[in-house]
TIZAFI-661432 format. One record per residue: residue number from 1; residue in one letter; chain; x negated, y negated, z negated of N, C-alpha, C in turn. Coordinates in steps of 0.2 Angstrom, whole numbers, padded with zeros to 4 digits. Example, Ala and Ser with C-alpha at 12.3 -4.5 7.8 and 13.67 -1.06 7.14 Angstrom:
# TIZAFI-661432
    i  aa  ch    n_x    n_y    n_z   ca_x   ca_y   ca_z    c_x    c_y    c_z
    1   A   A  -0066   0028  -0039  -0062   0022  -0039  -0066   0016  -0039
    2   S   A  -0064   0011  -0035  -0068   0005  -0036  -0064   0000  -0039
***
This chain:
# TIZAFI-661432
    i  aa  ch    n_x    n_y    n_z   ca_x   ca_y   ca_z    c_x    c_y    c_z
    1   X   A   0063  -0054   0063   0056  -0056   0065   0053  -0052   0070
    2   X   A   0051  -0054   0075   0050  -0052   0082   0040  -0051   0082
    3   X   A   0039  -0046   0080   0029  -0046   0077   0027  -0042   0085
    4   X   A   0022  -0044   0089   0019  -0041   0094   0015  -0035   0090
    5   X   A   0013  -0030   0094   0009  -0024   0090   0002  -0026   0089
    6   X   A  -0001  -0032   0091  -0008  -0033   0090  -0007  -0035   0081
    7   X   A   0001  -0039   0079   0002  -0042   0073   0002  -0037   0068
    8   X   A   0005  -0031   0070   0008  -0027   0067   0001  -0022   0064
    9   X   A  -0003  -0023   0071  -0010  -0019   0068  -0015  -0023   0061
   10   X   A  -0013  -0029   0064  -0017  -0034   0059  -0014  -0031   0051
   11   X   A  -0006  -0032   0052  -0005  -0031   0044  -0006  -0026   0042
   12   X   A  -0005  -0020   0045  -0009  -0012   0043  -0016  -0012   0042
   13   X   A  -0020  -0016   0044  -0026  -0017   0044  -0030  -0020   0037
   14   X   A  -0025  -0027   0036  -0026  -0029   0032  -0021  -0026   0023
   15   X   A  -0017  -0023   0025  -0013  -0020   0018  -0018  -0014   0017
   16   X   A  -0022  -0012   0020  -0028  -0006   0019  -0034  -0011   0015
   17   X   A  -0032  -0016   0017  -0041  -0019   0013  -0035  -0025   0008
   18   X   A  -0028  -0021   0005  -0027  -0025   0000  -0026  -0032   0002
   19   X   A  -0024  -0034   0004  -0024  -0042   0006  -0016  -0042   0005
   20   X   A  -0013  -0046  -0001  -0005  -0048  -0002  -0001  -0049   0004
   21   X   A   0004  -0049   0004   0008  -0050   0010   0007  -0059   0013
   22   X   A   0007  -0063   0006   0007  -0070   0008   0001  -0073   0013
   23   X   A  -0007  -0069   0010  -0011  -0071   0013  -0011  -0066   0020
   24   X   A  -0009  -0063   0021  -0008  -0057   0029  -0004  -0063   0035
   25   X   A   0001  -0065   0032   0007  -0070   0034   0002  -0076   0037
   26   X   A  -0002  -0078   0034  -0009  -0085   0035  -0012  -0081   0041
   27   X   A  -0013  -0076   0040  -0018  -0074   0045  -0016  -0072   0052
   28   X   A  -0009  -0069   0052  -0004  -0069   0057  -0001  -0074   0059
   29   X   A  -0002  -0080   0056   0002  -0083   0058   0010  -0085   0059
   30   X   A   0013  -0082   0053   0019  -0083   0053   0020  -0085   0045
   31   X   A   0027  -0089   0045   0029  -0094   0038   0029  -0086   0033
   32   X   A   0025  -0089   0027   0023  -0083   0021   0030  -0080   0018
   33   X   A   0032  -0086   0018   0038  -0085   0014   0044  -0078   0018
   34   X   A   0045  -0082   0027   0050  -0074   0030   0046  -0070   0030
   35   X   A   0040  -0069   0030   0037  -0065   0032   0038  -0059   0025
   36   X   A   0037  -0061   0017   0037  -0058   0013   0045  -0056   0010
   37   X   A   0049  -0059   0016   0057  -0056   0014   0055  -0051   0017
   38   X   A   0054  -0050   0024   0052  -0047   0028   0048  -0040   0026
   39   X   A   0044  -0039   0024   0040  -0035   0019   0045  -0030   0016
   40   X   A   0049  -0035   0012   0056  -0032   0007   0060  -0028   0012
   41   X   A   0064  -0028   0017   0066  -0024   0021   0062  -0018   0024
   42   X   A   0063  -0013   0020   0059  -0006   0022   0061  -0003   0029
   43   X   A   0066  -0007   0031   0068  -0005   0038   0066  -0010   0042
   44   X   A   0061  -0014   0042   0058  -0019   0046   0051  -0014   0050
   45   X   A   0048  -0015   0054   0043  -0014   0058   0036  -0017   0052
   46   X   A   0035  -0023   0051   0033  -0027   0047   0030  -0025   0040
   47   X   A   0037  -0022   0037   0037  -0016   0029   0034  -0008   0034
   48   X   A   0036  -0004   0037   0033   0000   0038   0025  -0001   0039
   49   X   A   0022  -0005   0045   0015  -0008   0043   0011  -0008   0039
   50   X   A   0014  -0013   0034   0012  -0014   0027   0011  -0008   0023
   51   X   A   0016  -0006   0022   0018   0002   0017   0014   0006   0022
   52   X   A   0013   0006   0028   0006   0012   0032   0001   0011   0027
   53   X   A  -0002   0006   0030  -0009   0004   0027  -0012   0004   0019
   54   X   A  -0008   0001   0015  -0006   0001   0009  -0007   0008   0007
   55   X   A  -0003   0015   0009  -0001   0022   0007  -0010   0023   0008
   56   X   A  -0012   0021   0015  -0018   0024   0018  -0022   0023   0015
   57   X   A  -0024   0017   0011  -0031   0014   0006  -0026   0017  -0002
   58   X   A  -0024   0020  -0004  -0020   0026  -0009  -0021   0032  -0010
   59   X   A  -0020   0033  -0004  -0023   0040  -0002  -0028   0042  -0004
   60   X   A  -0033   0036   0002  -0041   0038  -0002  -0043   0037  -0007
   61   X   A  -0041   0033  -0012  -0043   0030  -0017  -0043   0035  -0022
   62   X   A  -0034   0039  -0021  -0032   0044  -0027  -0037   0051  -0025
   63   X   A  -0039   0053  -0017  -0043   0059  -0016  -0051   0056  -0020
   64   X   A  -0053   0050  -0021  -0059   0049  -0023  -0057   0049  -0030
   65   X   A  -0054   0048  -0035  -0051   0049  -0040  -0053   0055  -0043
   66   X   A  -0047   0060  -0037  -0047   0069  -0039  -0056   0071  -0039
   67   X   A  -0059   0069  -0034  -0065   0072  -0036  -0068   0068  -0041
   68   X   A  -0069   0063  -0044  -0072   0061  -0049  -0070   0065  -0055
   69   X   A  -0063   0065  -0054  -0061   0068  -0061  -0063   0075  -0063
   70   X   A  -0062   0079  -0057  -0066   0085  -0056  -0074   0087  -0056
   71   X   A  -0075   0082  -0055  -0083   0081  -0058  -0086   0080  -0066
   72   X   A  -0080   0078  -0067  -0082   0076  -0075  -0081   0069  -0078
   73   X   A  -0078   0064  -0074  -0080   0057  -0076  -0069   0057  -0079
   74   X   A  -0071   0054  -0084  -0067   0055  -0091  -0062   0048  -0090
   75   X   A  -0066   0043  -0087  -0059   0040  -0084  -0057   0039  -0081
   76   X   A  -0059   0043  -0074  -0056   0047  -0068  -0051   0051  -0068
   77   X   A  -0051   0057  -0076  -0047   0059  -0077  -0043   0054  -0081
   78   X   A  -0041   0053  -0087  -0038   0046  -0088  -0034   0043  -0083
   79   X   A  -0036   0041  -0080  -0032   0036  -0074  -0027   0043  -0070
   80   X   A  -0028   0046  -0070  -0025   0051  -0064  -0020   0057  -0068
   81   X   A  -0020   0056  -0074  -0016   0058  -0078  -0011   0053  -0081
   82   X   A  -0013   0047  -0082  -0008   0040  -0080  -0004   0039  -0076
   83   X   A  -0006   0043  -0068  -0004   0040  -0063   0001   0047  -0062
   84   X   A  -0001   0052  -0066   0004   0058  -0064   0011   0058  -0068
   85   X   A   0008   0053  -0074   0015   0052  -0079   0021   0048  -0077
   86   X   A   0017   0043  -0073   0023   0037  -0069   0026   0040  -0064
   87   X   A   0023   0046  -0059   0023   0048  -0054   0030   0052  -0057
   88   X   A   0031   0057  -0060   0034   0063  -0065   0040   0058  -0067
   89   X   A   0040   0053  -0070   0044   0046  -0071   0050   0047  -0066
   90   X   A   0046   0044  -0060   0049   0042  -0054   0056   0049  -0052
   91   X   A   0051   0054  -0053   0055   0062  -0049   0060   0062  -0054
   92   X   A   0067   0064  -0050   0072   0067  -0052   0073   0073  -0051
   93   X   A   0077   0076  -0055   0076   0085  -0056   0084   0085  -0056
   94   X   A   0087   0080  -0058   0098   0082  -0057   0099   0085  -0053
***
């Protein structure tokens, strides 16, 4: 799939405000379905895009998190000790 950088900005743009790959694919103009094989290849231009923007609205979500929890708000912490036990999951130590 051949995406101009105007596209590639859109998908970055739009995987920061959340929008699924199918509805990104609508708004670029390209068929949803290659487009979401496309997404699948992490060695695509298209997936790095996506996984930019995506990581970017994560980022700030978990630094806004960390201070809530730090402040005291009990689901903040909750969530962010959930997210460190899947995170801890993930890591391998072999």
């Amino acid at each position: 799939m051949n995406l101009t950088k105007e596209q590639l900005d859109t998908i970055e743009h739009l995987a920061y405000l959340a929008f699924p790959p199918m509805r990104i694919a609508i708004v670029i103009e390209e068929d949803p379905y290659e487009f979401s094989m496309e997404i699948k290849d992490i060695q695509s231009d298209a997936s790095r895009a996506y996984y930019k923007g995506w990581m970017q609205l994560q980022v700030e979500m978990r630094e806004e998190m960390i201070k809530t929890a730090k402040n005291g708000s009990n689901s903040s912490l909750k969530e962010l000790l959930d997210i460190m036990k899947v995170t801890n999951n993930l890591l391998s130590y072999e």
